[in-house]
C-alpha positions in Angstrom: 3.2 29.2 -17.1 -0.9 29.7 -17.7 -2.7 31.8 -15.3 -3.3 29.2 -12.9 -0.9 29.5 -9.2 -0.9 27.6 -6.4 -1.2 29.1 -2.9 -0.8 26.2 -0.7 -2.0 28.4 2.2 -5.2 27.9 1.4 -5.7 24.2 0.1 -7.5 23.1 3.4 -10.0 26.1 2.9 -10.6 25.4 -0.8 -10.2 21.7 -1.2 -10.6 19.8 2.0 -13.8 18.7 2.0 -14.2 18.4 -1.8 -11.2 16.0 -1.9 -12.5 13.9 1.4 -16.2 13.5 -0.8 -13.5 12.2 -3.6 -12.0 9.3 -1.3 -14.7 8.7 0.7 -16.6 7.0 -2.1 -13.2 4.8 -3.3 -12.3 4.3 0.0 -15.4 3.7 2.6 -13.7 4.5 5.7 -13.4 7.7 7.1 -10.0 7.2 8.7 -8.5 6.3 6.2 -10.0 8.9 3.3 -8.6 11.5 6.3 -5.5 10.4 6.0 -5.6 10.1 2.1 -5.9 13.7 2.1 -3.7 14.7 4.4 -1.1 12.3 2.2 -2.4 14.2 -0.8 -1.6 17.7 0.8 1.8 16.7 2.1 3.2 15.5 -1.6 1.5 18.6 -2.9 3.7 20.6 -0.6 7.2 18.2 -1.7 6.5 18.6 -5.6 4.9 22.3 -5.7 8.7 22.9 -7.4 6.7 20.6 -10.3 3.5 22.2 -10.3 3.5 24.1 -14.2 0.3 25.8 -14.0 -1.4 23.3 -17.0 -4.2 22.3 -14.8 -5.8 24.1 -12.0 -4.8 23.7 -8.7 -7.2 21.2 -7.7 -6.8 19.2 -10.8 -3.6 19.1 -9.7 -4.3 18.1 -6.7 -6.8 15.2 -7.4 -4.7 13.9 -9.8 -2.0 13.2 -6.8 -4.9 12.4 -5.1 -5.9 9.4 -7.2 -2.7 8.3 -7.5 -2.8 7.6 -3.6 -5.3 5.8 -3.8 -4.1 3.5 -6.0 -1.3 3.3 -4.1 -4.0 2.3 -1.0 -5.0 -0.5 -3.1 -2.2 -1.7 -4.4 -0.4 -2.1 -1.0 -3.5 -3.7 0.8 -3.2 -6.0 -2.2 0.0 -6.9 -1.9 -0.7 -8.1 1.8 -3.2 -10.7 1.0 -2.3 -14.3 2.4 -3.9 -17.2 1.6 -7.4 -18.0 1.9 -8.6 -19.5 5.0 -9.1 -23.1 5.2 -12.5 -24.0 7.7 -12.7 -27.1 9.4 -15.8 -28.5 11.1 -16.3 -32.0 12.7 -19.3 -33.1 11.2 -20.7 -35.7 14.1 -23.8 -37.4 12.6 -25.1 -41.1 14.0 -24.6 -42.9 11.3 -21.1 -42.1 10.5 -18.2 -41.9 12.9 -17.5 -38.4 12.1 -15.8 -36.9 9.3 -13.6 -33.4 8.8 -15.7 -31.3 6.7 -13.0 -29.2 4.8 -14.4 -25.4 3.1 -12.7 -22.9 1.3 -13.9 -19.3 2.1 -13.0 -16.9 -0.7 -10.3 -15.0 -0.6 -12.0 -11.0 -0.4 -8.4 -9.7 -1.9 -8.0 -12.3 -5.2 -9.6 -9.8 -7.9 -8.1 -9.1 -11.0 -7.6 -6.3 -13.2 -11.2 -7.3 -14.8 -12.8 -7.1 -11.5 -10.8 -3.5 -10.5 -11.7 -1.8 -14.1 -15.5 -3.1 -13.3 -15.7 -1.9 -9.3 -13.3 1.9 -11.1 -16.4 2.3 -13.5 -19.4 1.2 -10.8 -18.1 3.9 -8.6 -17.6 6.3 -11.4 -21.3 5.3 -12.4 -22.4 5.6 -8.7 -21.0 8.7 -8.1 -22.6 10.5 -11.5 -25.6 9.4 -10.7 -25.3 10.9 -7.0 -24.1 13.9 -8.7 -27.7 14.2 -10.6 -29.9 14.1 -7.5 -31.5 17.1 -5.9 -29.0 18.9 -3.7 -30.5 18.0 -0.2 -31.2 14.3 -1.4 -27.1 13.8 -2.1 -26.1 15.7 0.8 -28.7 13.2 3.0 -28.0 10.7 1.1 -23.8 11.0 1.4 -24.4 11.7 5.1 -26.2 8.4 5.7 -24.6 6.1 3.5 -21.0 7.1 2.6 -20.4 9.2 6.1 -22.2 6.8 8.2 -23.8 10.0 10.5 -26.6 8.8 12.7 -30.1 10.0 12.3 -29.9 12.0 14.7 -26.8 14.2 13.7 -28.0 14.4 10.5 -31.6 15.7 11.6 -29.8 18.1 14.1 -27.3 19.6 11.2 -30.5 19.5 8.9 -33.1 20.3 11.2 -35.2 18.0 9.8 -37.1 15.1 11.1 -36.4 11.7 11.2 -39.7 10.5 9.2 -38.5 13.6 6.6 -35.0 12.3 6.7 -36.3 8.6 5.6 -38.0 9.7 3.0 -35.7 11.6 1.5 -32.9 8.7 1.8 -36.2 6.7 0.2 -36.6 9.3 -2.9 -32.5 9.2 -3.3 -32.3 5.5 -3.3 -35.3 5.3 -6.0 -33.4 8.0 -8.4 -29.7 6.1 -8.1 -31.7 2.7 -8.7 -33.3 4.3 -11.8 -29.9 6.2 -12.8 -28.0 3.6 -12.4 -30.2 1.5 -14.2 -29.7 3.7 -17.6 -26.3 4.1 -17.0 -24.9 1.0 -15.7 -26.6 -1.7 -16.4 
């Protein structure tokens, strides 16, 4: 084993909040990054016995991590139904009405193209967040990814709201550039 232990005691401390950031930009929903973790921690605990000290502990961890949510995907994949099928009576004077029939797209039918391509926009995303100043990413993550209202994030900040939008403003215009070089 290589100089790197694990001390579950103290994962919550060390890794909570850098593990919810993780989800939170895969995921989008706070609930449900929560309980990623917390899913993440829990098979941490049931294969410590597997743990061989290659990686550090929070490698290790994220690795588990990722694999959950794949596993998030996959099963909210494997629920989709059918697209829906609209019908609207279409009344118009000359005619003496006729079923107007629509097919809405189905949000769930991606493939593995469209997967690899949403993988590598949020890998591109979250780089570029990773390059802005310090308070602009921390605004910018409270805002946008953690969905805080102005106020709570001026309060935490104490900054004001007409500071706050232009530093949301000065984020938005660096990812647009970044992601400009880098993605597009």
């Amino acid at each position: 084993m290589s100089g790197h232990e694990i001390n579950p005691n103290k994962w919550i401390d060390l890794y909570s909040d850098y593990l919810f950031n993780y989800t939170i930009t895969r995921v989008k929903d706070r609930e449900t990054a929560q309980d990623l973790v917390q899913e993440t921690f829990f098979a941490g605990l049931k294969s410590m016995k597997n743990f061989k000290g290659e990686a550090s502990e929070r490698t290790w961890l994220i690795s588990i991590l990722k694999r959950k949510i794949i596993d998030y995907y996959r099963k909210i994949n494997s629920k989709k139904g059918k697209a829906e099928v609209r019908m609207n009576l279409n009344f118009d004077a000359e005619d003496d009405g006729d079923w107007l029939e629509q097919r809405v797209a189905d949000p769930f039918d991606k493939t593995a193209e469209n997967n690899l391509e949403n993988t590598e926009l949020g890998l591109a995303i979250h780089n570029c967040i990773g390059k802005l100043p310090s308070k602009q990413a921390e605004v910018f993550k409270m805002k946008t990814l953690l969905d805080y209202d102005t106020e709570t994030i001026c309060n935490e900040l104490g900054i004001t709201a007409s500071n706050l939008w232009v530093i949301i403003h000065r984020a938005r215009t660096s990812l647009a550039s970044c992601m400009e070089k880098n993605w597009f």
